[in-house]
C-alpha positions in Angstrom: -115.9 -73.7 34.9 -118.2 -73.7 38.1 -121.5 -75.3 38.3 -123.0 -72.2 39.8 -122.3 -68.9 39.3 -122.9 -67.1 42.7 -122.4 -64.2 44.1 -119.8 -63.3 46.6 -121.1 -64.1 50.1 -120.8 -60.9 51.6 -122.9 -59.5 49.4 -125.9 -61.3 50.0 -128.5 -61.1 52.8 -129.1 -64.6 52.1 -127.8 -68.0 50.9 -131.2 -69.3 49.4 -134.3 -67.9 48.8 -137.5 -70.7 47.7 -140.8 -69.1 46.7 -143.9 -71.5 47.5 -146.7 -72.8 49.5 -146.1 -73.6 53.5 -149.2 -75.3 54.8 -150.0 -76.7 58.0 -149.7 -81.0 58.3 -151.5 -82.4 60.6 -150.2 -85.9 61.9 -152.1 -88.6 63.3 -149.2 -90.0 64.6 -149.4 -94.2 64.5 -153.4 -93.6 63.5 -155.4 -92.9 60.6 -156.6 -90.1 59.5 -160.3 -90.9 59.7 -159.8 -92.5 63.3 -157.6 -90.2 64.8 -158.5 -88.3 67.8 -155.4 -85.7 68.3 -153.0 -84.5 65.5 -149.5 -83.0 66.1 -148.8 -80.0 63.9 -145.8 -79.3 61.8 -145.0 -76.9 59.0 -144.7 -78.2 55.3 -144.4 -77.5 51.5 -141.8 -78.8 49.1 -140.3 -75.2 48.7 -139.7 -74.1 52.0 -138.7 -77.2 53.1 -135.6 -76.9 51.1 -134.9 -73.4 52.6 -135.5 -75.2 56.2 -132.9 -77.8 55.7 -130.4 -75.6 54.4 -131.1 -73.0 57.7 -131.4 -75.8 60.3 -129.1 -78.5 58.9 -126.3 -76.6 56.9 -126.7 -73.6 59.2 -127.1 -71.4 55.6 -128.8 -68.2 56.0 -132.2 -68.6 54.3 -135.7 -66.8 53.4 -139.1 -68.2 52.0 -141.1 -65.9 49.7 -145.0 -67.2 50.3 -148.3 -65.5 51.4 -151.0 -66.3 54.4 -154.0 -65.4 55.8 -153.3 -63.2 58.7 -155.5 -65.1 61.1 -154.5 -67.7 64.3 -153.8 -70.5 61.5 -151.5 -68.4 59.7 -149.8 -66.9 62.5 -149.0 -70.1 63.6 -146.9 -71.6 60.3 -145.2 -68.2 61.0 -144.2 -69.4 64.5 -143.8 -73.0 63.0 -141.4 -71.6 60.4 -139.6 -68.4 62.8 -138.9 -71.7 65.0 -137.2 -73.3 61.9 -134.7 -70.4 61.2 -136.3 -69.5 57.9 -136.1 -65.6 57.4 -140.1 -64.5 56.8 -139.7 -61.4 56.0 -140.7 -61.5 52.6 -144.5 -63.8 53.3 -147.5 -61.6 52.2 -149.8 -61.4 54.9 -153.5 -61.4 53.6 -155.9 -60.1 55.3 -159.0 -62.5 56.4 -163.1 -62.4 56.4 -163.6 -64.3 59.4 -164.7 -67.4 57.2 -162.6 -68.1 54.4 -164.6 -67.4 51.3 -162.0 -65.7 49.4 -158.3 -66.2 50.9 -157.8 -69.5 53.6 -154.2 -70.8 54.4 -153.3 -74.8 53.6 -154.1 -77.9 55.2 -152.7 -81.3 54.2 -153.3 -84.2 56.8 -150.5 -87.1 56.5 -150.4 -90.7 57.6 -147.0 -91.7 57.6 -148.1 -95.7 56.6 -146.0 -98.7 57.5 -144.7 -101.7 56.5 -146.9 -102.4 53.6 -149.5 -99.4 53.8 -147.7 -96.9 52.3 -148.0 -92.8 53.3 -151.1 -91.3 52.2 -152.0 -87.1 51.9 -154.9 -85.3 52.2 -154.5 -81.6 51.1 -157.3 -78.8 51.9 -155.8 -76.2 49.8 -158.2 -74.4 48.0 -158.8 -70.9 47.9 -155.0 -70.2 50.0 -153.3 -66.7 49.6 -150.2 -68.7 48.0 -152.3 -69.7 45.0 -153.3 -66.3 44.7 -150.1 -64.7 44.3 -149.8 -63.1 41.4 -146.9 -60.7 39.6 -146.2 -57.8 41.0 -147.3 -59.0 44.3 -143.5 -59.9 45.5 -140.6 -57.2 44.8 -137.8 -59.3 43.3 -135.8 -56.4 42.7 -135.6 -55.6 46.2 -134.9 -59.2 47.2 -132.1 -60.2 44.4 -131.0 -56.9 44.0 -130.8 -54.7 47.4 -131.0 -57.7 49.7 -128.9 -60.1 47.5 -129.4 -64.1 47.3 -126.7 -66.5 46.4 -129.3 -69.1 44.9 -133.0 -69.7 44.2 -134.2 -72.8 43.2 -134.3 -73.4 39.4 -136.0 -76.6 39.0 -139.2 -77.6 40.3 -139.8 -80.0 42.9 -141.6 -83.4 42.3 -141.5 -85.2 45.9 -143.9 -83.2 48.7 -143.7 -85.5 51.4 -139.9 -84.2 52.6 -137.0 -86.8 51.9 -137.1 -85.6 47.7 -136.8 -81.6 50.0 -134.0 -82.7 51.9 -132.4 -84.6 48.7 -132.8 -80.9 47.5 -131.5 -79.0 50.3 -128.3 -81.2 50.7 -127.5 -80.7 46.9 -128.0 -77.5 47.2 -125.6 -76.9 50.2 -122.8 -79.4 48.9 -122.8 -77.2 45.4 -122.8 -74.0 47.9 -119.9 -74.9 49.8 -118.1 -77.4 47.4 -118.8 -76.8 43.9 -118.4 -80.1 43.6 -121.3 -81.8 42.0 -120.5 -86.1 43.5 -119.7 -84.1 46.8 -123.0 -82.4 46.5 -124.9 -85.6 45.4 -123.8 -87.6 48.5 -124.9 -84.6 50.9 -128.3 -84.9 49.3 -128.4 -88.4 49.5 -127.5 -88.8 53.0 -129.5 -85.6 54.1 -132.4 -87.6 52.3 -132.5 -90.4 53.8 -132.2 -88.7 57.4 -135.0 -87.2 57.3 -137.0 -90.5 56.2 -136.2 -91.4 60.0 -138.2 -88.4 61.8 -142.0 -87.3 61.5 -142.5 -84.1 59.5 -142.1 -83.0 56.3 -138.8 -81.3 57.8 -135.1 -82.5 58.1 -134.8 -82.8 61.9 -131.1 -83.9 61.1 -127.7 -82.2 62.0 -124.4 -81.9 59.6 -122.8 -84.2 62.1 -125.1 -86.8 61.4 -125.4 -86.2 57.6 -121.5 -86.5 57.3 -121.6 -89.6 59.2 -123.7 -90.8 57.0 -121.6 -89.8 54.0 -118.4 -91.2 55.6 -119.9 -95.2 54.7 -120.1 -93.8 51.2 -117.8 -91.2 50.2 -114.2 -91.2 51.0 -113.6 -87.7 48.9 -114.7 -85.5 52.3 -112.2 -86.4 54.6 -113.2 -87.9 58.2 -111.5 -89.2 61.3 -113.4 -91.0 63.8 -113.8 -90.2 67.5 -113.7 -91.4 70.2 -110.8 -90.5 73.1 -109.3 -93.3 73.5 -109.6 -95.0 70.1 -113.0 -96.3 70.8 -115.9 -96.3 67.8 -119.3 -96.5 69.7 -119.3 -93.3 71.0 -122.0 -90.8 69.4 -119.5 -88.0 69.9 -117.2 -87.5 66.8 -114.5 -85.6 65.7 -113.2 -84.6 62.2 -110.6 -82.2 60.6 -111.4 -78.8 62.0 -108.4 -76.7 59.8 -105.5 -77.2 58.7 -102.6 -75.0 59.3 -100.1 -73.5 56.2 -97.1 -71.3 57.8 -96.7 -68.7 55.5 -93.6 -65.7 55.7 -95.5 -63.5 54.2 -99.5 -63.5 54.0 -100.4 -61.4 50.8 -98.0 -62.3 49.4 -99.6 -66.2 50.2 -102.8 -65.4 49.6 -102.0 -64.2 46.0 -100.0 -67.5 45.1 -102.5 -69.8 46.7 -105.7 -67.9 44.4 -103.4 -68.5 41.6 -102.9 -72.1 42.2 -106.3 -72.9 43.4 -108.9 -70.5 41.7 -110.4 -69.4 45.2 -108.9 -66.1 47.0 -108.6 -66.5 50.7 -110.3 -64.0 53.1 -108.5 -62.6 55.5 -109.1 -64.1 59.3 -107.8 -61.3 61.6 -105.3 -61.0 64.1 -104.0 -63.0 67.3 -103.2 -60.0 69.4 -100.2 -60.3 71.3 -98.9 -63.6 69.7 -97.7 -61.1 66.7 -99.6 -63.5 63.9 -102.6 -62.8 61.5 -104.2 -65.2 59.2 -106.4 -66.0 55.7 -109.4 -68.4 55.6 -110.4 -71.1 52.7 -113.1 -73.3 53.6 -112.5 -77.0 52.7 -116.1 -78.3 53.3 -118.7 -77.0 55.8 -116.7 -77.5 58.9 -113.3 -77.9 57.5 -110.8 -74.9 56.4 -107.4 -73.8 55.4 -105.9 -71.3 57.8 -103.0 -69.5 56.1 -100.9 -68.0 59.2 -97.9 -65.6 59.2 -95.7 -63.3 61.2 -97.3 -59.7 61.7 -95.4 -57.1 60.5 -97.8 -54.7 62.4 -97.7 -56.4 66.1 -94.7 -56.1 67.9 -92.6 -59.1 68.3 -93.9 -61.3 71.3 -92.6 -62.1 74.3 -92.4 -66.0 73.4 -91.7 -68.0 70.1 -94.6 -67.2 67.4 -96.8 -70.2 66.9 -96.1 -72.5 64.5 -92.7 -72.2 64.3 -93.4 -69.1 62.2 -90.0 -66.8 63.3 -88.0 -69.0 61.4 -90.6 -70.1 58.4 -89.1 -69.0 55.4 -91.4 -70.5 52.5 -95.0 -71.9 52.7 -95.5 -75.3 54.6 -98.2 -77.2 56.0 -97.1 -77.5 59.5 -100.1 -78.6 61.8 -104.0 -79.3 62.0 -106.7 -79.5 64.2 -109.0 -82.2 65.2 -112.5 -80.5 66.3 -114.9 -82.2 69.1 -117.4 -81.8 71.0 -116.4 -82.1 74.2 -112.6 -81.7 74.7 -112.4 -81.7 78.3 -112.9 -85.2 77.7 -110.8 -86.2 74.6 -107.9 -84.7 76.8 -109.0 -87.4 79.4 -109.5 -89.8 77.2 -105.7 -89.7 75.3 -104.4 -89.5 78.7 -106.0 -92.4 79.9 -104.6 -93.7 76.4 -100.9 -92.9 77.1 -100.8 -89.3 75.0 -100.9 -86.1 76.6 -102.3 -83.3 74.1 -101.4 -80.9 76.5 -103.8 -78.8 78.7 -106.7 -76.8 77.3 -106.3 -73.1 76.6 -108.9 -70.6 75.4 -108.2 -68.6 72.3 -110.0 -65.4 71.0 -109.1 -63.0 68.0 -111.3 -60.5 66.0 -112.4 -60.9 63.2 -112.1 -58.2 60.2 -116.1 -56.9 61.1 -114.9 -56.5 64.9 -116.9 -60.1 65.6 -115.1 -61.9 68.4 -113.8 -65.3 67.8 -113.5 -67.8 71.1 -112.4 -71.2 71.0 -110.7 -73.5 73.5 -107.7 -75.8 72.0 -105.1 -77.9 73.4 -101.6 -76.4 73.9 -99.5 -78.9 73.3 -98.9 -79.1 69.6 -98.5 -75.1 69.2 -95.4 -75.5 67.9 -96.8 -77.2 64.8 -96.2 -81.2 64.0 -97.2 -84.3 63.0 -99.5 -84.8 65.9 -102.7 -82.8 65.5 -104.1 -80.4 68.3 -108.0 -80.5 69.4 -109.9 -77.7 69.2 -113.7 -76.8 70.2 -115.6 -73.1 68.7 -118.5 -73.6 71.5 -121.3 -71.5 70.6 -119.0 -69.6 68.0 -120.1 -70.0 64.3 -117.8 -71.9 62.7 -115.0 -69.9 60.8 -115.5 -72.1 57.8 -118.9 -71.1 57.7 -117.9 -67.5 56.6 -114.6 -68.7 54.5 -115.1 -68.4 50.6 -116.1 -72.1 49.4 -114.6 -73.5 46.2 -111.9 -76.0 47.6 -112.7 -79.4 48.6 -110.0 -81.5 50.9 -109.9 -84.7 48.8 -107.2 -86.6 50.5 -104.9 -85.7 53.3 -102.1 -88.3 55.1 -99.1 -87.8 57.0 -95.0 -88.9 55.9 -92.6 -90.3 58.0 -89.6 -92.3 58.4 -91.4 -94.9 61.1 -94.9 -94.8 60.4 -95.6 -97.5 63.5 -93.9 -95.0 65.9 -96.9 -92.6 65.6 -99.7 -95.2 65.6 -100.6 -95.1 69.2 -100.5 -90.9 70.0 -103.0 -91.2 67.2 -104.8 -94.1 68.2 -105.3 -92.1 72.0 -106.9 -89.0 70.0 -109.1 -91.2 67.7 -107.5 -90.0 64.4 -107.6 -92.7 62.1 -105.2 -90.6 59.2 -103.1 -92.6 56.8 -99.4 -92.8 57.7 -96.8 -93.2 54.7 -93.4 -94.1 54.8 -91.2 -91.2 53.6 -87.2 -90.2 54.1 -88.6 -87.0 55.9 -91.7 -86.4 58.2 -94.1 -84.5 56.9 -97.9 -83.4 56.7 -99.7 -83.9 52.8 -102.8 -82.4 51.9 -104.7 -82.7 48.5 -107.3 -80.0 47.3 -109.3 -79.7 44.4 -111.0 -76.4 43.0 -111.6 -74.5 40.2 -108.2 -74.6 39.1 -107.7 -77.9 39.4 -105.6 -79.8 42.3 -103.1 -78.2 44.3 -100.8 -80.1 46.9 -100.0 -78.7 50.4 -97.0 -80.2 52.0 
């Protein structure tokens, strides 16, 4: 049984919805409160700074259900929390006297403390339009029901100063995407302790960093380090982008995959003029299963279908993807290295909505393989962002009859996969999901 029962995706306006108090911190920086001279401002409150780390960090879509006084103050943790991704719609703007006798909006002034002097708050709260909500006030049946939420927060939330919020935020995301409750623990831990390292009450950190972070302590999310060239110290990284299951025949696919592993694959779209269309499972947040067969509605192409797919006649994991930042360089880099990935091509396909896909890729492992191909989306969201979550990639390795032989093409493209011995070459994937595991080979 899942952890969560959530709605499907598609039918929700938003991932997360929190319904509490956002205030204004004020930080003295290195001073003390009663010394200080100038404060930097941020945007705060243990609710909304759970919706904030799923938006910014996890890139979920999210809302915050609150109320202010509609004066400069107020209008300024709007800007704070417009700047932080947060959907405000739903905030209940109260109007002001000019003075603050009956409605004011929240003030808490932090020290951050060191070494032995620990943080220390100092809230001016009374009297704010979020204490004074009251029900009836906020249209819950417009916001579960018409609009649609995935998940609200169920338990209250003790720590106020942000790394408990992020804790929160990471769980929340790694149950979202994994449904896997030690996966889901690890995000929050490492999303936790990021944000210990920045000012704020805010996660200032990315998904890159938090799954670095989880990589030290977690080997169920799998990750390959970086570097072109087989280096480690560069801050650039690169991890399994997709992985790639030739398929003759994608409903047909789809159908015995849902069976197997509990989650139904939605479908990708179409590669126009390369006479394929493909299914999407997401694996984690930037990980997926692409499920990729011939198109019986495109006319055959002029060149061999990807993939190997005109002669695929039953389902087999036959490539994947290694995503970067920058893969102008990783080319350079495995060149330098002695591998050639090929030269760097730009991709695009439609997606079901009509919402253009681009992506550049290297060309040389097109045909499928052992050898993975890199990939970079850009500025595109990432497909496994939209993908229906459920299935986690616990373990993938590679088969061959001379493991050594393939040590240095993946040494010059910073994959650091495990190579087994085997009588025949092959790629090996394990997943886990609802129904259990399910082996991809």
């Amino acid at each position: 049984m899942p952890i969560l029962e959530l709605r499907p995706r598609e039918e929700c306006a938003f991932d997360h919805v929190s319904l509490g108090e956002v205030m204004l911190r004020l930080d003295p920086g290195d001073m003390r409160v009663k010394t200080a001279r100038e404060f930097r401002v941020w945007e705060g409150g243990g609710e909304y700074n759970v919706a904030r780390g799923l938006r910014r960090c996890f890139g979920l879509r999210t809302a915050i259900v609150t109320a202010l006084a509609d004066n400069p103050v107020g209008r300024l943790v709007e800007d704070l929390m417009l700047t932080g991704g947060v959907d405000v719609s739903q905030v209940r703007w109260v109007p002001y006297d000019g003075l603050g006798r009956t409605v004011r909006n929240g003030l808490n002034f932090t020290e951050r403390g060191f070494g032995i002097r620990g943080a220390q708050g100092v809230s001016d709260r009374g009297h704010t339009a979020a204490s004074q909500l009251a029900p009836g006030d906020v249209d819950w049946e417009h916001i579960f029901g018409t609009l649609g939420a995935r998940h609200r927060p169920a338990l209250e939330i003790y720590d106020r100063v942000g790394g408990g919020d992020s804790f929160a935020s990471g769980l929340i995301y790694g149950l979202l995407t994994s449904g896997d409750l030690q996966t889901a623990v690890e995000y929050g831990a490492a999303h936790g302790a990021l944000a210990m390292t920045t000012p704020g009450d805010t996660s200032m950190a990315s998904l890159a960093e938090v799954e670095a972070l989880m990589a030290g302590a977690s080997a169920r999310v799998q990750r390959l380090c970086a570097d072109p060239g087989g280096r480690h110290d560069s801050e650039d990284h690169v991890l399994i982008d997709h992985l790639v299951y030739a398929v003759p025949d994608l409903p047909a696919a789809v159908t015995d995959l849902a069976e197997r592993s509990g989650v139904q694959a939605q479908a990708g779209g179409r590669h126009t003029g390369r006479g394929t269309h493909n299914a999407l499972l997401a694996l984690g947040p930037q990980t997926y299963l692409e499920i990729i067969a011939p198109d019986p509605e495109q006319p055959d192409p002029a060149v061999p279908r990807s993939f190997g797919l005109d002669g695929v006649r039953h389902g087999s994991l036959v490539g994947w993807a290694l995503a970067c930042d920058d893969i102008d360089a990783a080319v350079a880099g495995a060149r330098s290295s002695g591998y050639d990935p090929g030269d760097v091509i730009d991709g695009l396909r439609a997606d079901p909505a009509g919402t253009l896909l681009r992506w550049r890729m290297t060309a040389g492992e097109l045909a499928g393989g052992l050898a993975p191909f890199l990939i970079s989306w850009g500025d595109t969201e990432h497909p496994a962002r939209s993908a229906p979550p459920g299935l986690t990639l616990e373990a993938f390795h590679i088969e061959h009859p001379d493991p050594p032989s393939l040590v240095p093409l993946l040494t010059a493209l910073g994959a650091d996969a495990e190579i087994k011995p085997a009588a025949a070459a092959a790629l090996v994937a394990r997943l886990s999901g609802p129904n259990g595991r399910a082996v991809l080979r």
